[in-house]
C-alpha positions in Angstrom: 111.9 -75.5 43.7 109.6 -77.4 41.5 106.8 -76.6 43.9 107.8 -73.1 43.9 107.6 -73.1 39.7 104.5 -74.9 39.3 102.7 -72.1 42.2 103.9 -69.5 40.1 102.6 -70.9 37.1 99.2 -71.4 38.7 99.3 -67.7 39.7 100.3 -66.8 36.1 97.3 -68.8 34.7 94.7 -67.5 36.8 95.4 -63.9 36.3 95.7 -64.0 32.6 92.9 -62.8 30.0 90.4 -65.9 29.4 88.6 -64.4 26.5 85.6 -62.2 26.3 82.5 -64.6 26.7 80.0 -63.7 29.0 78.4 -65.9 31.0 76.1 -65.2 34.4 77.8 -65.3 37.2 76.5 -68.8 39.0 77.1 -69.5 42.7 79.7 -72.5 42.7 81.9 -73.4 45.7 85.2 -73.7 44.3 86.7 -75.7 47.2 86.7 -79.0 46.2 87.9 -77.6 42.9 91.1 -75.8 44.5 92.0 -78.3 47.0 91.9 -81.0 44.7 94.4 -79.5 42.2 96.5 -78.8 44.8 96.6 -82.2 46.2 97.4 -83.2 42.6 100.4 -80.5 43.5 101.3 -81.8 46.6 100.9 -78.6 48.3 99.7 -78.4 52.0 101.0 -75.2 53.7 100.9 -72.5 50.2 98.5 -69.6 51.1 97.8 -68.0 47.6 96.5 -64.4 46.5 94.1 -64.0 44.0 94.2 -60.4 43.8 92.1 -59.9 47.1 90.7 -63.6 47.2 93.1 -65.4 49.6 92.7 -69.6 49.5 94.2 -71.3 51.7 94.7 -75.1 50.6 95.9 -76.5 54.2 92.2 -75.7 55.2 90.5 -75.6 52.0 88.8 -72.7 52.2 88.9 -69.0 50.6 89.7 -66.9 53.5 88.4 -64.0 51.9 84.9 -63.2 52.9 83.6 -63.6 49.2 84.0 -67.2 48.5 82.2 -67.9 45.3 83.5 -67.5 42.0 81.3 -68.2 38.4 83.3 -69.9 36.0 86.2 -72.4 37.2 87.2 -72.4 33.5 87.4 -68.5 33.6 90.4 -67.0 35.0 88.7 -63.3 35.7 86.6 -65.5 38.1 88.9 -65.5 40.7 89.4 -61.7 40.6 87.0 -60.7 43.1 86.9 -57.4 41.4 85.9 -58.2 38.0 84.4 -61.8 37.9 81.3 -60.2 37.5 82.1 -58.7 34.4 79.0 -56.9 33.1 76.8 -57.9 35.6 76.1 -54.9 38.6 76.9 -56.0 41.6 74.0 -54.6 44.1 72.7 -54.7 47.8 69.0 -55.4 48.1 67.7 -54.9 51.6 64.7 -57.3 51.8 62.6 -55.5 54.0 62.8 -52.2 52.4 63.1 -50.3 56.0 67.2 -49.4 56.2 67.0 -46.8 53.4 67.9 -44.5 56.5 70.7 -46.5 57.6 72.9 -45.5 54.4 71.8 -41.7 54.8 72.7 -41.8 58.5 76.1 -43.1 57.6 76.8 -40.8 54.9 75.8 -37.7 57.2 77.9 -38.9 59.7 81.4 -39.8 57.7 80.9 -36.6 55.9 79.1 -34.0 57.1 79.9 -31.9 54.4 78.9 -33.5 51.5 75.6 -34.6 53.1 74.9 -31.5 53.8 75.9 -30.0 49.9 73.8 -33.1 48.2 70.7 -32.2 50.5 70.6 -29.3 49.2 71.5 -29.8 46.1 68.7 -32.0 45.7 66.2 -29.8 47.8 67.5 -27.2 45.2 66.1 -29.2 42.4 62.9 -30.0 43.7 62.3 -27.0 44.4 62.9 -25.7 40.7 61.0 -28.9 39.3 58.1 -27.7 41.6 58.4 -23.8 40.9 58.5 -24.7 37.6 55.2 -26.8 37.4 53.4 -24.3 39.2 54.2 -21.8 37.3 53.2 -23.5 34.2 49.9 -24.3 36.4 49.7 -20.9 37.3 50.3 -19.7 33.4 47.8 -21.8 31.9 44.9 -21.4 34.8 44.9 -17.7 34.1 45.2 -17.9 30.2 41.9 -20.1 30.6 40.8 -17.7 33.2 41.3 -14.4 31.6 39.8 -15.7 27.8 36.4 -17.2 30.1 36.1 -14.1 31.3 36.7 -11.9 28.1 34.4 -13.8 26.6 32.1 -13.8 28.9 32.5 -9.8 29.0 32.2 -9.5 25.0 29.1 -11.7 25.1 26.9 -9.4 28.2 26.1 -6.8 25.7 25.5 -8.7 23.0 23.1 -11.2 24.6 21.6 -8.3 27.1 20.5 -6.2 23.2 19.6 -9.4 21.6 17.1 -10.1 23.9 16.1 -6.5 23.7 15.5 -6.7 20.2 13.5 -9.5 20.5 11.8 -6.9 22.3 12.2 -9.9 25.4 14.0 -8.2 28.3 13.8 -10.6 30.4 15.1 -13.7 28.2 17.9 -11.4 27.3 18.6 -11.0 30.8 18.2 -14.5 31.7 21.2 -14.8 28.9 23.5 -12.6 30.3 22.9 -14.5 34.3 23.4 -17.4 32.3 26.8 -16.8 30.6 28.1 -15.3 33.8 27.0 -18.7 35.7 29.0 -21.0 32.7 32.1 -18.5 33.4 31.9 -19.0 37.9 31.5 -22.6 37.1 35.1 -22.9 36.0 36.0 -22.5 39.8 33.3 -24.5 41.1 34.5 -27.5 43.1 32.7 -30.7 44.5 31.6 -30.2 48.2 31.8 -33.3 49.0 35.7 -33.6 49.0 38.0 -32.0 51.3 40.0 -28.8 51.2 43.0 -30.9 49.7 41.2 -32.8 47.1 39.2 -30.1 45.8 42.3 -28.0 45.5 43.6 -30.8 43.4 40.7 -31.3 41.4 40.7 -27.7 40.5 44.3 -27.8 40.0 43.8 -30.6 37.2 41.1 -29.1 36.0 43.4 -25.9 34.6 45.9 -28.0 33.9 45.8 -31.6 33.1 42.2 -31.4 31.8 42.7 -27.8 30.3 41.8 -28.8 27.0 38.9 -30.1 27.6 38.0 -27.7 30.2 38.5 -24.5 27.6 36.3 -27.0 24.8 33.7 -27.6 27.1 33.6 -24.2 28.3 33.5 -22.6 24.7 30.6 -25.1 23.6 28.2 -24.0 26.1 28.7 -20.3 25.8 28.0 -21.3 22.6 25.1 -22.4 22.8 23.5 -20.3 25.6 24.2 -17.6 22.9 21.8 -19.0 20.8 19.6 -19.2 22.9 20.0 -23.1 23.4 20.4 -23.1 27.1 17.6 -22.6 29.2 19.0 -23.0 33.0 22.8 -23.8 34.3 22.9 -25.3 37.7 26.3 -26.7 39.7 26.5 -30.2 41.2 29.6 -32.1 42.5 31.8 -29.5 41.2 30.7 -29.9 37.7 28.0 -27.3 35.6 25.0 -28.5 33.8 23.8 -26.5 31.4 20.0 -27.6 30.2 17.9 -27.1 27.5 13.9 -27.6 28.5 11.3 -28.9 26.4 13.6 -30.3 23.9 12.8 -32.6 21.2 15.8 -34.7 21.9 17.3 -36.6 24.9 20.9 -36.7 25.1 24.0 -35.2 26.9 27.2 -33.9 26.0 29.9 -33.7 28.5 33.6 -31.8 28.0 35.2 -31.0 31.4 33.5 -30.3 33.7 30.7 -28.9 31.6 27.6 -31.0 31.2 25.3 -30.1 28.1 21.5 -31.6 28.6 18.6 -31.8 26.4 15.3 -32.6 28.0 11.4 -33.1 26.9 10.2 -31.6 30.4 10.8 -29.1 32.5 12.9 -29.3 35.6 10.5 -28.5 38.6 11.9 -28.4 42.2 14.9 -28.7 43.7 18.1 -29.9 41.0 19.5 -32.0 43.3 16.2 -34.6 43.9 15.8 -34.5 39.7 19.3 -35.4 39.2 19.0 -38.3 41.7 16.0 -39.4 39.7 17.1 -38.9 36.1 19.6 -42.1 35.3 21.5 -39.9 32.4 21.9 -36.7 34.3 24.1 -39.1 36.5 25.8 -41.1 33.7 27.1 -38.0 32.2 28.6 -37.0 35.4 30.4 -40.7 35.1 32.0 -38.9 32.1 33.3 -35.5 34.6 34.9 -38.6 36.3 36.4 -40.6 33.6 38.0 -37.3 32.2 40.1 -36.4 35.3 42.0 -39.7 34.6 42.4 -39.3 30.6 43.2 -35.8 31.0 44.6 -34.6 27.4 43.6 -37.9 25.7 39.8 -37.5 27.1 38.6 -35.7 23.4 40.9 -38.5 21.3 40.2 -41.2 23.4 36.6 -41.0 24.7 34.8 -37.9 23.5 35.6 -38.3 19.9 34.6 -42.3 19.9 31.5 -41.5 21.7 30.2 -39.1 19.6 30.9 -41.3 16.5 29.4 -44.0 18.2 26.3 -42.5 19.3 26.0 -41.2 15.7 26.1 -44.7 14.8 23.9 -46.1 17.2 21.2 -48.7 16.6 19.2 -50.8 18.4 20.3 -54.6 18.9 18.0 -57.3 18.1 19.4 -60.5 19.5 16.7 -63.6 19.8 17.5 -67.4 20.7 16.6 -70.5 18.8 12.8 -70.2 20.3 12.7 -66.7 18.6 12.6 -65.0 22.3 14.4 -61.5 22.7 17.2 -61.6 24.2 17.4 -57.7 24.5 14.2 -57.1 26.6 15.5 -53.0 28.1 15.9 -52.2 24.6 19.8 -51.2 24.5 21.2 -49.9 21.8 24.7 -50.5 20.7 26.0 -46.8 22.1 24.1 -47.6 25.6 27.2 -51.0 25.7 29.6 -49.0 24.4 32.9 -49.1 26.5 33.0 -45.6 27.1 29.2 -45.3 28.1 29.7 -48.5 30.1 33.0 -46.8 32.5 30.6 -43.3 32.6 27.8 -46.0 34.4 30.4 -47.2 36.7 31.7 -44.3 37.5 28.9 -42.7 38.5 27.2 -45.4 40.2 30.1 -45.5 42.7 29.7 -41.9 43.4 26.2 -41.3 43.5 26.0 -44.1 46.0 28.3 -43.2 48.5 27.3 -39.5 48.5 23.5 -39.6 47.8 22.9 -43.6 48.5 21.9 -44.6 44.9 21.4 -48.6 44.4 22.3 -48.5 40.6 19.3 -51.2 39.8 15.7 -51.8 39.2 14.0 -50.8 36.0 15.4 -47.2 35.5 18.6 -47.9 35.2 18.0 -50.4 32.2 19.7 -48.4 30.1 22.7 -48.0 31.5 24.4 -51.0 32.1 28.1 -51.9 33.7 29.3 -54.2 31.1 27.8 -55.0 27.6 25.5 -58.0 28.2 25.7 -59.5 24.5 
């Protein structure tokens, strides 16, 4: 009879309420623990249930299949259903490769609610993805349809300016010029595949729309004053040029490029490009602004501009008095977002058109800032 109290007691204990600490649930082996008290007992033959977490002190061992609790000094511990507490109880498969195993199950066990879920979630997919393209498809043809208005508005007025300059053929030269800016929305890089120039032209109404419509407005712009004296296409991307300039610089937004020259562009585009180290760096820019996307203006047009408007040239010399800045950089030229266009480009131009990024030309246009 005492035996029979004292068990009943013990039973009592561990199922009451032991507070509300938290603690993590630690992996002891509660064996010793258990058998020892019962020794202390006297019991040998008592099989006792801990709600689902059967010990067994003749044997001294849990014969439950879960036979670790956290806390000895925590009563929920030996409730196999809440000694974790707050602390999710998970499966974690460690080589990633039975993901179907659970699906199989569930298909088989029932049928019917595998089936509803499948397409329940095929349901939403399908909305998520109708809906993005749609928003795709919505903003593509707002860009599309103002390109081309413009583009429309501006034939007459460029095709009459030139006329009453009394120059026919520059203000037809206009007019093929602006048509040219408007095509080049569409134009894709040849070098990728069907897939990836889909994508890129996807991105480029969507992801880098802001840009795209910016760049595209800027050099309508300035073909209509007459800035812009050729437009060529190369790897997707439209330069627009302005010969026999007194400056030397480029502007790229999108996929439009916006050069100023001192010569003139004989012969084929392609083998000037190839030989012209800032034609190339500003197609680093096309690159860098298919990852920015939205941020490109904020994040790296904006501080390149100011920085090239800042620019000056950096005279470092050592103890002896030598220069230490013998290509004659200037601070915009090691500027972090000049530095990414150089990288950019020199991985592309060299495994399309096998351009070694060194020797003397390249000078200028550095990887990293050297100082």
């Amino acid at each position: 009879m005492r035996y029979l109290l004292l068990s009943l007691v013990f039973v009592l204990q561990i199922n009451s309420v032991a507070g509300n600490n938290i603690t993590v649930p630690q992996k002891i082996h509660m064996q010793k623990t258990l058998t020892s008290d019962f020794s202390r007992l006297g019991a040998r033959s008592v099989t006792i249930n801990m709600n689902a977490r059967l010990y067994d002190p003749a044997i001294g061992q849990f014969l439950s299949p879960d036979r670790f609790i956290g806390d000895p000094a925590n009563s929920l511990d030996y409730n196999r259903f809440m000694y974790a507490r707050n602390n999710p109880l998970i499966y974690t498969d460690p080589t990633g490769e039975k993901w179907w195993h659970w699906l199989l199950g569930f298909a088989l066990l029932d049928p019917v609610s595998a089936l509803t879920t499948g397409l329940a979630a095929a349901g939403t997919v399908s909305v998520s993805a109708g809906a993005t393209a749609s928003v795709a498809a919505g903003t593509a043809l707002t860009i599309a349809g103002s390109s081309y208005g413009t583009t429309m508005a501006n034939t007459p007025l460029l095709f009459f300016g030139g006329a009453i300059d009394k120059d026919w053929a520059r203000g037809r030269q206009l007019v093929s010029q602006s048509w040219k800016i408007n095509n080049g929305l569409f134009y894709s890089d040849q070098n990728y595949g069907f897939w990836d120039r889909t994508q890129h032209l996807t991105s480029r109404f969507t992801w880098e729309g802001l840009q795209t419509i910016v760049g595209y407005n800027y050099t309508q712009f300035r073909n209509g004053i007459g800035d812009i004296d050729r437009v060529d296409y190369l790897g997707g991307a439209t330069y627009a040029t302005k010969e026999n300039s007194s400056n030397y610089r480029g502007v790229t937004l999108g996929n439009y490029i916006n050069m100023s020259i001192r010569e003139t562009i004989t012969g084929d585009f392609l083998d000037y490009v190839l030989n012209d180290p800032m034609y190339m760096h500003e197609y680093g820019h096309v690159i860098d602004g298919r990852g920015w996307g939205p941020l490109y203006l904020f994040a790296v047009g904006i501080p390149s501009l100011i920085s090239a408007g800042n620019s000056e040239l950096i005279e470092r010399q050592d103890e002896n008095g030598i220069n230490l800045n013998p290509n004659g950089l200037w601070k915009h030229d090691v500027y972090w977002t000049e530095t990414r266009a150089n990288s950019r480009a020199a991985r592309y131009f060299g495994r399309y058109y096998g351009v070694n990024w060194e020797g003397n030309r390249f000078r200028r246009y550095p990887f990293s800032n050297p100082f």
